[in-house]
C-alpha positions in Angstrom: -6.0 -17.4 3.4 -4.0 -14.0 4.1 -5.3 -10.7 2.5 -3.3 -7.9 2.2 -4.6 -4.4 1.9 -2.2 -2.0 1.0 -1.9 0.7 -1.9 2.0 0.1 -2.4 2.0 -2.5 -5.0 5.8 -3.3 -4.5 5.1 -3.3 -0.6 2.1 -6.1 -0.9 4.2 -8.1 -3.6 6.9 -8.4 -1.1 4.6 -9.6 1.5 3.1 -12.0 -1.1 6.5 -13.5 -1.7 7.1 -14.1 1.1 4.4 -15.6 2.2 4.5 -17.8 -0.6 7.8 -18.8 0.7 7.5 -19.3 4.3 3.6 -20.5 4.1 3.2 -22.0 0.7 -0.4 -24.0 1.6 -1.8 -20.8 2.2 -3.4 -18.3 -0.5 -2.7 -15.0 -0.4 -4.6 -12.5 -2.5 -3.6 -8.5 -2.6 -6.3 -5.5 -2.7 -4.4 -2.3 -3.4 -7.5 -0.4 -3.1 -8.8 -1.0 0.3 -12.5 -0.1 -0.8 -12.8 -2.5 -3.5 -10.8 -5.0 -0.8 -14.1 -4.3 1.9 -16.7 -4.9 -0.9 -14.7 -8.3 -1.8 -14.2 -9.3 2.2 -18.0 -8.5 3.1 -19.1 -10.4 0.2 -16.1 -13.4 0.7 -17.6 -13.8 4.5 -21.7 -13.8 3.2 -20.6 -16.2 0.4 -18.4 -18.5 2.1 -19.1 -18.2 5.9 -16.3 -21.2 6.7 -13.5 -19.1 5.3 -11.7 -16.7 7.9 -8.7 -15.1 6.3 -6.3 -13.0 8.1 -6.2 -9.8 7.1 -2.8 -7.7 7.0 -3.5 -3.7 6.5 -1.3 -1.0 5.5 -2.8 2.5 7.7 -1.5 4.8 5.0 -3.6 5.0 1.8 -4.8 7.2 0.1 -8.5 6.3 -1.2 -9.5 4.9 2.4 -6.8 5.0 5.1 -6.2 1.6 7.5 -8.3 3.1 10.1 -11.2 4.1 7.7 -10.7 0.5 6.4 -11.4 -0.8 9.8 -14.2 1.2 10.9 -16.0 0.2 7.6 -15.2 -3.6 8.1 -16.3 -3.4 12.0 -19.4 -1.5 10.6 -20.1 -4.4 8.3 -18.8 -7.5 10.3 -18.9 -7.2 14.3 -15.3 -7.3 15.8 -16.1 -9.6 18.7 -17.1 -12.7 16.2 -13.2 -13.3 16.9 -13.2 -13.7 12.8 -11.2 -11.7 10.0 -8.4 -10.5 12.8 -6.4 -8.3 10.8 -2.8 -6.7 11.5 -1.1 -3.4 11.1 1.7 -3.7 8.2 2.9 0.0 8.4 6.3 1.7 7.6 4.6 3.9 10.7 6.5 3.2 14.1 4.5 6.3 15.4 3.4 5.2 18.8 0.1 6.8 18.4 -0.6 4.6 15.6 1.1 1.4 17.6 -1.8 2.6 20.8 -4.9 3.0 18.2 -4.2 -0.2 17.3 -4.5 -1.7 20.1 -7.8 -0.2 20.6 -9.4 -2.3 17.8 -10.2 -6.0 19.1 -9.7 -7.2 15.5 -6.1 -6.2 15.4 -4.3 -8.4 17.1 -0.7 -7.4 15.8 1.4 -4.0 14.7 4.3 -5.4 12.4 6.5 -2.6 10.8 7.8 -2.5 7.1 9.4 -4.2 5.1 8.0 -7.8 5.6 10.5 -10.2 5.9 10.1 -13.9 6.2 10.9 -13.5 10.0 7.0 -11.7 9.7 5.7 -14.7 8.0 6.5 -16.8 11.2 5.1 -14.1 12.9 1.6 -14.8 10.7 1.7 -18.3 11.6 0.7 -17.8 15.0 -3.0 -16.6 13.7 -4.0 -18.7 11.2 -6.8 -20.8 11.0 
């Protein structure tokens, strides 16, 4: 399972595409509000502890930014369960935001926009 958290609904439907098209056995679900996405993820892993989705986050948003986003979730679920990794999707290539998110064990990839199916072999890599 791949979640994507990003408030640009044309952005995530992209990445959903392709997804679909480069790993079709995998279910991809898009959150464009990244605090209704936290409820859902905190409740998907208390629910259904087997699942481990990877999780792919846009940093700028307005309602919770990707950062905020992953304090919350590391608040919620600890970062060194090696669970939920997520990765940067960001139109960003600020390399400030390429360092912070390399400070975040959970993160285990900065991909720049637009997602391409090149990215979805990219994904491949980290799934479960």
């Amino acid at each position: 399972m791949i979640i994507i958290i990003d408030d640009d609904p044309i952005s995530s439907k992209i990445a959903a595409l392709s997804i679909k098209k480069g790993i079709p056995e995998k279910q991809c679900i898009i959150y464009n509000n990244p605090e209704i996405a936290l409820k859902d993820i905190v409740a998907l892993r208390n629910n259904q502890p087997e699942l481990n989705p990877l999780l792919l986050i846009d940093i700028n948003m307005p309602e919770m930014n990707g950062w905020e986003f992953i304090e919350a979730l590391n608040e919620q679920m600890p970062e060194t369960d090696n669970q939920y990794l997520g990765m940067i999707l960001s139109s960003s290539v600020d390399p400030a935001d390429i360092d912070k998110a390399k400070s975040y064990q959970r993160i285990v990839k900065f991909l720049t926009k637009p997602f391409t199916l090149d990215t979805t072999e990219l994904l491949k890599q980290y799934l479960f």
